[in-house]
N, C-alpha and C positions, 0 to 999 in steps of 0.2 A: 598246371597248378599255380604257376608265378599268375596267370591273367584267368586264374577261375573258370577256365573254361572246361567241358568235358568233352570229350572226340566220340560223340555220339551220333548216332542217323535219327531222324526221325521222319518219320511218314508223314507229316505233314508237309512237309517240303518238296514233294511229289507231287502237291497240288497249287497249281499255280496264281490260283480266285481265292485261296483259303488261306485267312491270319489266325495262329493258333490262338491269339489271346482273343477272339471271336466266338472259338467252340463251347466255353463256356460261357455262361453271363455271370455278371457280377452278382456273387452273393453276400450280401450284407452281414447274415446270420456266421456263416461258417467261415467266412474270408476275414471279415472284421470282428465281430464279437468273438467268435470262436477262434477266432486265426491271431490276426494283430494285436487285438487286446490282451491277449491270453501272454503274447510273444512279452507284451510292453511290461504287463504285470509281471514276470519273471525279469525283465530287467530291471525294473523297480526294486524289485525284492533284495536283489544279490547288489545294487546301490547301498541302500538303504540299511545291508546286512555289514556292507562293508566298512560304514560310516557310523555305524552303533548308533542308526537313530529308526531303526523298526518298529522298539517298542512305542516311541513318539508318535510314529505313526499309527499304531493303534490307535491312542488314546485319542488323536483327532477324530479317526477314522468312528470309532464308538461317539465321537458328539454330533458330529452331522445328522437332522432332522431324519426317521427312517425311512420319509417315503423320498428321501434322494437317495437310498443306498439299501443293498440288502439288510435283514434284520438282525440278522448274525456279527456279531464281530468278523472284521478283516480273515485271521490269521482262523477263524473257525468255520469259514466257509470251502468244505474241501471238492465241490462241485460248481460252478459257476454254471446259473443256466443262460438265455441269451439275453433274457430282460436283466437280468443282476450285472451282466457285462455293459448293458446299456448307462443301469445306475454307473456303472466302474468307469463310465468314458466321459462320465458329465462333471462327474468328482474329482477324477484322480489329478488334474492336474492341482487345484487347492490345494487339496491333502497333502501333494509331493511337496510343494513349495512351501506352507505350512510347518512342512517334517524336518527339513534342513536350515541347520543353525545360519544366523544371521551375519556370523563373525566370519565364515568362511567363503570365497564366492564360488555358488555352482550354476551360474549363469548359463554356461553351454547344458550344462544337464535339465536343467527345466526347460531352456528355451526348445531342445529335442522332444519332451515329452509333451509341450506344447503345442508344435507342430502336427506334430503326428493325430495326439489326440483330437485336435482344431480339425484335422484334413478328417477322421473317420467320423466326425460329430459334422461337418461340411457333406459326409457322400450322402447322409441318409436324408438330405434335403430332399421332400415329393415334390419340388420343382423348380428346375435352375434358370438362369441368367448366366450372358457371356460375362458377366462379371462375378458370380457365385464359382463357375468355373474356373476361372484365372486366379483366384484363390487357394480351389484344391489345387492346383499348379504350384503356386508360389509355393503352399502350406508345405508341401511334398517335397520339393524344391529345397527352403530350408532346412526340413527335418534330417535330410542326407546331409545337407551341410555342416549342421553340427552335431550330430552323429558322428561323422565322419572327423570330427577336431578333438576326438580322446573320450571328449565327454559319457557317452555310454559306450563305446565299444572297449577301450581300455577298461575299464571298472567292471564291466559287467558282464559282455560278452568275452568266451575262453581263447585261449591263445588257436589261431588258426582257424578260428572263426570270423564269421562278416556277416552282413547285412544283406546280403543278396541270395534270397532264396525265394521262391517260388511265390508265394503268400503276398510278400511285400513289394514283388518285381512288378504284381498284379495289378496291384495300385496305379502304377505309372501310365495304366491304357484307362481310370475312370473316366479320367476326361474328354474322351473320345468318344468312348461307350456313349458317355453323356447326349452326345450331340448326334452319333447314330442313332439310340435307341432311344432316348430317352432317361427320364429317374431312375436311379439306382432301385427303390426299396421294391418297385412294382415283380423283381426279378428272384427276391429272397425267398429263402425252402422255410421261414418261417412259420407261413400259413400252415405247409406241408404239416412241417412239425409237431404242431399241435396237436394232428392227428394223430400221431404216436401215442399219445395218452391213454386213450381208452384200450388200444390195444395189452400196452405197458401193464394198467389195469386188471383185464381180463387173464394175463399171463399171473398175476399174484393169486389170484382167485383161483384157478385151477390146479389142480396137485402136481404139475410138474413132469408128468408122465405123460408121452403121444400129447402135449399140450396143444395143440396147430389145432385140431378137432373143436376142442374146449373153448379155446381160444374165440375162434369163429363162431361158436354157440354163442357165448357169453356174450359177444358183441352185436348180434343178430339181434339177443334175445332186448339186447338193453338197445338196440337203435329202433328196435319195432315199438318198444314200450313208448320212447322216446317221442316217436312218429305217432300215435294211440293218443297219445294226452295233448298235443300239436292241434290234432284235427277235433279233442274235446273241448280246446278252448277255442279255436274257430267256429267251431258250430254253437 
């Protein structure tokens, strides 16, 4: 407990060619939008709640131009999808710094949520340089720095909590990734994703009963339709 460790086996270790942070590839979508982001907006929030300036933060958050932000006020969006999270990584640092008074200094608090956000607005570059990389290095680098100096962990994170969990320990291999495989974004389930739609779709539209059947109809029926009108405007 004192050094965070767990006295676990893992089967990876049995393999002697095999790095576990290799088994999976870096996903953009679910690691950073859905992972990081989600993690950083929750430390913002309990900041921001602590320091009696959330409401402030609305009211920025309500001025910013809509096509840099979801449509919805801040505190009314209770689902974030991956584009809105995208809006949330290109903004929030403004916002934050923005939101907190001038008379007090939270220097270590912005300059963490700058970091961070700088390194996941850095990973989704489609394509690096040894010096793009030594960035997300640095970026990564600081953010644990001052992270680690009270700034958000004291304020926001609970007692007996830390920084090192799975999500964000992930991080620390992009830049490698980089240089084995290539760009980060080529590797996201985003594409994937999208295809959930129609599915999603097809499940509203059927009564909810033995739905999988329906489901498959619906979808057959509206991709044949789909493919029918394809080939009448080619022809």
């Amino acid at each position: 407990d004192k050094h965070e460790m767990k006295p676990i086996s893992n089967a990876l270790w049995s393999l002697p060619t095999v790095s576990p942070q290799e088994v999976m590839s870096p996903d953009i979508l679910h690691n950073i939008h859905s992972g990081i982001m989600e993690h950083l907006m929750e430390w913002i929030d309990g900041f921001l709640k602590k320091h009696n300036r959330l409401s402030v933060f609305d009211d920025i958050w309500s001025n910013i131009p809509p096509y840099f932000r979801p449509d919805k006020p801040y505190r009314s969006v209770t689902q974030w999808s991956g584009k809105e999270m995208r809006y949330f990584g290109r903004v929030i640092l403004a916002c934050f710094t923005a939101a907190l008074p001038t008379h007090v200094s939270f220097s270590k608090a912005i300059k963490a949520v700058r970091y961070l956000s700088d390194f996941c607005l850095m990973a989704q570059y489609p394509s690096h340089t040894q010096e793009t990389v030594t960035y997300m290095k640095n970026y990564l680098t600081k953010f644990h720095e001052y992270s680690d100096r009270a700034a958000l962990v004291q304020d926001i994170v609970q007692c007996n909590s830390s920084f090192n969990f799975p999500k964000l320990h992930l991080l620390s291999h992009y830049a490698e990734q980089v240089f084995r495989f290539g760009s980060l974004p080529q590797y996201s389930t985003e594409i994937s994703e999208a295809m959930h739609k129609p599915l999603k779709d097809a499940y509203r539209r059927s009564n909810k009963v033995d739905a999988t059947e329906q489901i498959l109809d619906i979808y057959t029926r509206t991709h044949s339709m789909a493919m029918l009108e394809n080939n009448l405007v080619a022809w």
